[in-house]
C-alpha positions in Angstrom: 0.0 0.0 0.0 1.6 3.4 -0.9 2.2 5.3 2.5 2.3 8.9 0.8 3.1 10.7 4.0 4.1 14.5 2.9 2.4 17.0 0.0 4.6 17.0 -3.2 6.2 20.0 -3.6 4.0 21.9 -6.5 0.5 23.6 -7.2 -2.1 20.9 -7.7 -5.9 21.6 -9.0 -7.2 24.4 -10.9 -3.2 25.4 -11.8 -2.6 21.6 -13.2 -2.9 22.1 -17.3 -5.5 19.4 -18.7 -3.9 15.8 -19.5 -5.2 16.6 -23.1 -2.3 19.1 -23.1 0.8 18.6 -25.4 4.4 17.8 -23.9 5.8 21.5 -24.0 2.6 23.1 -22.4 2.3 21.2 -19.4 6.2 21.6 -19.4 5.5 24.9 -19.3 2.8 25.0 -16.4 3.5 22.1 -14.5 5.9 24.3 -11.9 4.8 27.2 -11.6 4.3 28.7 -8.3 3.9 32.5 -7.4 6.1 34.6 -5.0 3.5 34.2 -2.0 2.8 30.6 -2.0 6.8 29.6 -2.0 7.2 31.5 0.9 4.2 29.9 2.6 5.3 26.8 1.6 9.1 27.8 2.9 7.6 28.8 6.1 5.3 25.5 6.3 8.9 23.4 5.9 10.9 25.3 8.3 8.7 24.8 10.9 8.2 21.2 10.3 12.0 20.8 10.3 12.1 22.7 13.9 9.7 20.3 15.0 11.8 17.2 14.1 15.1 19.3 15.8 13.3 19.3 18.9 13.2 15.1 19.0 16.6 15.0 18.3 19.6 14.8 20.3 21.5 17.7 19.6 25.4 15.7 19.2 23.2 13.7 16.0 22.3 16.9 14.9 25.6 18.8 14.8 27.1 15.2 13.3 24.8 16.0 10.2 25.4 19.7 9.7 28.9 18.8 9.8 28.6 16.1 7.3 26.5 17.8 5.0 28.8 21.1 4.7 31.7 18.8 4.2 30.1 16.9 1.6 29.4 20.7 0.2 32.9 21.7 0.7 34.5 18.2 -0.8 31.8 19.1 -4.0 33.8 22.8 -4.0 36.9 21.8 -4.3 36.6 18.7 -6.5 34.8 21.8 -9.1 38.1 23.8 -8.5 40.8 20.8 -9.2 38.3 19.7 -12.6 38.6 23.4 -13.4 42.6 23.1 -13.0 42.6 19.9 -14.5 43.4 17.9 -12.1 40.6 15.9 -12.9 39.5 14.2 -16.2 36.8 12.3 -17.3 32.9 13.0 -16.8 32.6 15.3 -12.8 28.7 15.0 -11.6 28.9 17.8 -8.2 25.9 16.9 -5.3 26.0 20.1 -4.2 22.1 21.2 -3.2 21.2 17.5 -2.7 23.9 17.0 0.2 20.6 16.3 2.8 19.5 13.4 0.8 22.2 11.4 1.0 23.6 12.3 4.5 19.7 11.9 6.2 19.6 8.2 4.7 23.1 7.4 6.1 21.4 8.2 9.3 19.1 6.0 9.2 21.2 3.1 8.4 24.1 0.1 10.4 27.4 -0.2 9.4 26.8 -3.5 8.0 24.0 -2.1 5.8 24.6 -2.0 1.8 24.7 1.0 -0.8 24.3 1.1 -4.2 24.2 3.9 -6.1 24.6 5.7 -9.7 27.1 8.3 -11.4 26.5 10.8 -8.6 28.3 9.4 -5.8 30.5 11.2 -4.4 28.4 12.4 -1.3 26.6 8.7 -0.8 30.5 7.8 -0.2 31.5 9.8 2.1 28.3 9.8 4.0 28.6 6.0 4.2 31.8 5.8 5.8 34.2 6.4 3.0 37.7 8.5 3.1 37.7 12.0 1.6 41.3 11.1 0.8 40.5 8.0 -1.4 37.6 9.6 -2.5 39.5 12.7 -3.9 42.5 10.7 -5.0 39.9 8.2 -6.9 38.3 11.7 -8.9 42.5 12.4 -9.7 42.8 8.7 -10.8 45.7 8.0 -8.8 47.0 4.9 -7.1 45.6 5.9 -3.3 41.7 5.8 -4.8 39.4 3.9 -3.5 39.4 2.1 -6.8 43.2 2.2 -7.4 42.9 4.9 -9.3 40.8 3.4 -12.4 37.1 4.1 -11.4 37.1 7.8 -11.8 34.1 9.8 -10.4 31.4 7.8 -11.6 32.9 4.1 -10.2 33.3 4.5 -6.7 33.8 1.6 -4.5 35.0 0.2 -1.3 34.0 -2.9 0.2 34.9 -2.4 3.8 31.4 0.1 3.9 29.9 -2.1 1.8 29.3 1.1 -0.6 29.0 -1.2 -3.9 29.3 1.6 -6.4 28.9 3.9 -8.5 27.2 2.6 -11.6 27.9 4.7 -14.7 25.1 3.4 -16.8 21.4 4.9 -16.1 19.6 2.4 -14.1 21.9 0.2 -14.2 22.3 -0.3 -10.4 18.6 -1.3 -9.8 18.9 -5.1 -10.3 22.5 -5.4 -8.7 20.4 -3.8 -5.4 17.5 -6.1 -6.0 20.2 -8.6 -5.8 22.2 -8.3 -2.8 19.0 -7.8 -1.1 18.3 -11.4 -2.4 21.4 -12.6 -1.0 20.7 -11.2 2.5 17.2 -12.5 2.9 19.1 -16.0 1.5 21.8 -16.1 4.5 18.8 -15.1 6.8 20.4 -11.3 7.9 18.6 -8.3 8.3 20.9 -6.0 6.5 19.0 -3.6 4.3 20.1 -2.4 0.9 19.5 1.5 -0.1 19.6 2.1 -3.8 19.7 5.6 -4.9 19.1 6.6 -8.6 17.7 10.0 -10.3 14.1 9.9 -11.7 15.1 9.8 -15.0 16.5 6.0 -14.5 12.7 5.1 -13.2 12.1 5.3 -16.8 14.0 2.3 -17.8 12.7 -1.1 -18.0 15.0 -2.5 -15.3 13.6 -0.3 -12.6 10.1 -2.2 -13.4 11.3 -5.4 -14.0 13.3 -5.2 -10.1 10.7 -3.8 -8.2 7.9 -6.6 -8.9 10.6 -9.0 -8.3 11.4 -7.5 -5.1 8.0 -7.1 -4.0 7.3 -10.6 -5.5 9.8 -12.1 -3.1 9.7 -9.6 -0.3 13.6 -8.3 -0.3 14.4 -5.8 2.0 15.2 -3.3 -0.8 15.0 0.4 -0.6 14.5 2.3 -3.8 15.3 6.0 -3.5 14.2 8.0 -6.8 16.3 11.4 -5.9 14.4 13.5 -8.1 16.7 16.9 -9.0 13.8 17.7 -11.4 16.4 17.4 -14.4 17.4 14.2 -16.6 20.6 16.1 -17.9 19.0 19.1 -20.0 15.3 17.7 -19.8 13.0 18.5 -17.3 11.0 15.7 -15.6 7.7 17.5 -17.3 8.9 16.6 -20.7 10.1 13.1 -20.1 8.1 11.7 -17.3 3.9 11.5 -18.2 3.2 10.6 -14.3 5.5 12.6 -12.5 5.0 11.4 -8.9 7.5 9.0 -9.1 6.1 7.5 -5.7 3.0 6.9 -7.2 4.5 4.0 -9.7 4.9 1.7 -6.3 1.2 1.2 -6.4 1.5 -0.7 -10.1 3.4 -3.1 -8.1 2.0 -2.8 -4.5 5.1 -1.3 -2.6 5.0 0.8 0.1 5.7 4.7 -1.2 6.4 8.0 0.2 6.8 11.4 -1.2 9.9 12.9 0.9 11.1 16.5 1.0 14.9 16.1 -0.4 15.8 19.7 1.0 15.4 18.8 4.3 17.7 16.4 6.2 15.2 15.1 9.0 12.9 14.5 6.8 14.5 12.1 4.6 16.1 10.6 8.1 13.1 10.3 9.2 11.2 8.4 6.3 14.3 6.2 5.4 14.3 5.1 9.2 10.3 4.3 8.5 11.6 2.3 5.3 14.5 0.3 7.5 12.4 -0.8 10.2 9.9 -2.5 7.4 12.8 -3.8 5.6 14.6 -5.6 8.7 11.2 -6.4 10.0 9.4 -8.0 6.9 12.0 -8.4 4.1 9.5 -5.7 2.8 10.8 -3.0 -0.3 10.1 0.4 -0.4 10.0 3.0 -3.3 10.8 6.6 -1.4 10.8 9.5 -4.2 13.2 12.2 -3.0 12.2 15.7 -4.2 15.6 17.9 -4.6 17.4 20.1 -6.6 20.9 20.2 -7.8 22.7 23.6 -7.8 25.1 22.8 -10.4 24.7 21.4 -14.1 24.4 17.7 -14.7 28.1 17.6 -15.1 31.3 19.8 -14.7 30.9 20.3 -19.0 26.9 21.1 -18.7 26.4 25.5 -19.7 23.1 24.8 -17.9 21.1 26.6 -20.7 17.9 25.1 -20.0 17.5 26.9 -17.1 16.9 30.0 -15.9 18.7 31.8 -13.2 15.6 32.4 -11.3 14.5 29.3 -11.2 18.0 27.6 -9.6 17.6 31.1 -6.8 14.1 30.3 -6.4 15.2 26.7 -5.2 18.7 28.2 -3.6 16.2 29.5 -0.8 15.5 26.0 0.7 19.6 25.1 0.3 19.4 22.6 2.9 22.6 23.0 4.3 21.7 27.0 4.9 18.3 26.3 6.3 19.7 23.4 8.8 21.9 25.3 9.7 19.2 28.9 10.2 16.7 26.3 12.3 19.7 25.0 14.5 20.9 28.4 15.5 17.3 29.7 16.0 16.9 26.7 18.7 20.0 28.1 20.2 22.1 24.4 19.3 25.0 26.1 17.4 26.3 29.6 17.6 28.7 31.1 15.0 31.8 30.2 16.5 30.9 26.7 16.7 29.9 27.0 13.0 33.1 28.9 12.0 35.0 25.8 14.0 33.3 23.4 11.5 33.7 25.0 8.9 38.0 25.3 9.5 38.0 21.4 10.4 36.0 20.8 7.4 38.1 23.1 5.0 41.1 21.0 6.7 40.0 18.1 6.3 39.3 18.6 2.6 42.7 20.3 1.9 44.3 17.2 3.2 42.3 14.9 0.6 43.6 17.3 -2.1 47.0 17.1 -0.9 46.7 13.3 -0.4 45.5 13.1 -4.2 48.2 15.3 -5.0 50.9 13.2 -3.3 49.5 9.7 -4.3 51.3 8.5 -7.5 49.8 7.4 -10.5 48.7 3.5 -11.0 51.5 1.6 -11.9 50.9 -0.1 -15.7 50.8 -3.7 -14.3 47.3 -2.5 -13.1 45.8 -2.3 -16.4 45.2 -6.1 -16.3 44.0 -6.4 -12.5 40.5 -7.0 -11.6 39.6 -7.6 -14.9 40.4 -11.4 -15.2 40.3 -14.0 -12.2 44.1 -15.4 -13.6 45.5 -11.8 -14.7 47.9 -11.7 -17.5 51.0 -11.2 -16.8 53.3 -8.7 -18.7 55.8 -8.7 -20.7 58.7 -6.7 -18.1 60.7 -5.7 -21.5 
């Protein structure tokens, strides 16, 4: 049964253009909200947000401030290097959808799995990863997480059991539905969270894995972090039911609609997710609503939209209104913020100068991890 627990995040009713409408014109409508009604709607949030503060203990609290503004920070830098060349290859930033990532990790064990797409770089260090491998990874050098031959979009480290990093659009969904199959099979009750954007719920594997999980009861927990934007293409012109949570009922899963910009929120309805999982081998379909700040990649002019529409949704930066709703319940004051911020900057110019230091991969690895008796080369 879908469990749609929160409002979705856009006029409904007499604004909604008919479903006779072409493609371009309900593109065209479809988000449209006026001046007074975002700020109700901002107000509505925050106060929501203060209310889940005030159930929270306030050393959780400042460990997810401080994870999401060094996820934000690690995102800065990693622009700056690509932008000196440091780093090559395809560079997708998570900067606006830091709360997404950081509130699930909350909500999970050690011992619980991650899978993930092309955007990774926040899911890893939220789950347990090092900013040094991490950074040394996006330089391709040796020290990475992946020896240097992953790149941004192939993450990966075992000891987290943070299983990647998948570069190819939905792609990730079956591996997920299958290591949940393997848990329930050795009789655990390890949960696996699978993140993907909402442009991947268009593909036929997401379909094909979410009957088979709800088929077989895996404790599988589908997070659709919609950013609104399949590259250049908005979800209005790609997407002809764009609750994304609402495709759970086809197969019967539980759903909810979750509020991406806020980091108790997503803590909250993950946790919800979890205790079904653990308890029933049950699968969940959550659809995150978010936003990313950036382009789709480092090499993305961001054409398609306009600069009011990325400041309209700069208002609700999660990391800025966390950190507004924690100083207005007196939790964090600015010096304690100005001391996060310097161990975070450290702690981020270290990964850089680890990245820096680390050498390159040595040629013998081009034939590791590739076959299970590696070829040996030729030394002359």
């Amino acid at each position: 049964m879908s469990e749609l627990k929160v409002t979705p995040m856009r006029p409904r009713g007499k604004d909604e253009p008919p479903l006779t409408a072409t493609i371009d014109q309900r593109a065209e409508t479809i988000d449209v909200i006026d001046p007074a009604e975002l700020r109700q709607e901002h107000e509505q949030r925050k106060e929501e947000q203060q209310e889940r503060i005030e159930d929270s203990e306030r050393e959780t609290l400042i460990k997810l401030l401080r994870q999401m503004i060094l996820i934000r920070r690690f995102e800065e830098k990693s622009a700056e290097s690509y932008s000196l060349g440091k780093i090559g290859g395809f560079c997708h930033l998570y900067i606006g959808q830091e709360a997404v990532a950081v509130g699930a990790m909350a909500a999970l064990r050690p011992d619980d799995y991650l899978v993930t797409s092309y955007r990774d770089h926040g899911h890893a260090i939220a789950k347990g990863m090092s900013p040094d491998e991490v950074m040394a990874e996006l330089y391709g050098k040796a020290g990475g997480c992946s020896s240097g031959k992953g790149g941004s979009m192939h993450l990966f480290d075992a000891n987290v059991n943070f299983l990647g990093g998948h570069g190819i659009v939905g792609g990730q969904i079956p591996l997920a539905t299958g290591i949940a199959f393997a848990t329930k099979y050795k009789d655990t009750d390890q949960v696996t969270l699978c993140f993907f954007g909402e442009a991947a719920v268009n593909q036929g594997a997401f379909h094909e894995s979410l009957n088979m999980a709800q088929l077989w009861k895996l404790p599988c927990i589908y997070i659709c972090e919609n950013n609104q934007y399949g590259m250049g293409t908005s979800l209005a012109r790609a997407m002809s039911l764009q609750d994304v949570s609402q495709k759970a009922c086809a197969y019967n899963i539980a759903s909810e609609f979750v509020d991406g910009m806020d980091v108790l929120a997503v803590r909250a309805a993950v946790g919800r997710a979890v205790e079904r999982a653990r308890e029933t081998y049950s699968p969940s379909l959550l659809e995150v609503r978010t936003y990313r700040f950036m382009g789709h990649s480092m090499s993305d002019p961001g054409n398609y939209r306009t600069r009011a529409e990325i400041e309209k949704h700069q208002e609700r930066d999660p990391v800025k209104l966390f950190t507004q709703n924690l100083k207005e319940k007196n939790l964090i004051d600015d010096n304690q913020l100005a001391d996060i911020e310097k161990s975070v900057r450290d702690e981020v110019e270290r990964a850089v100068q680890f990245a820096d230091k680390s050498p390159e991969p040595a040629l013998e690895e081009l034939y590791t991890h590739v076959y299970a008796n590696p070829i040996k080369m030729n030394s002359k």
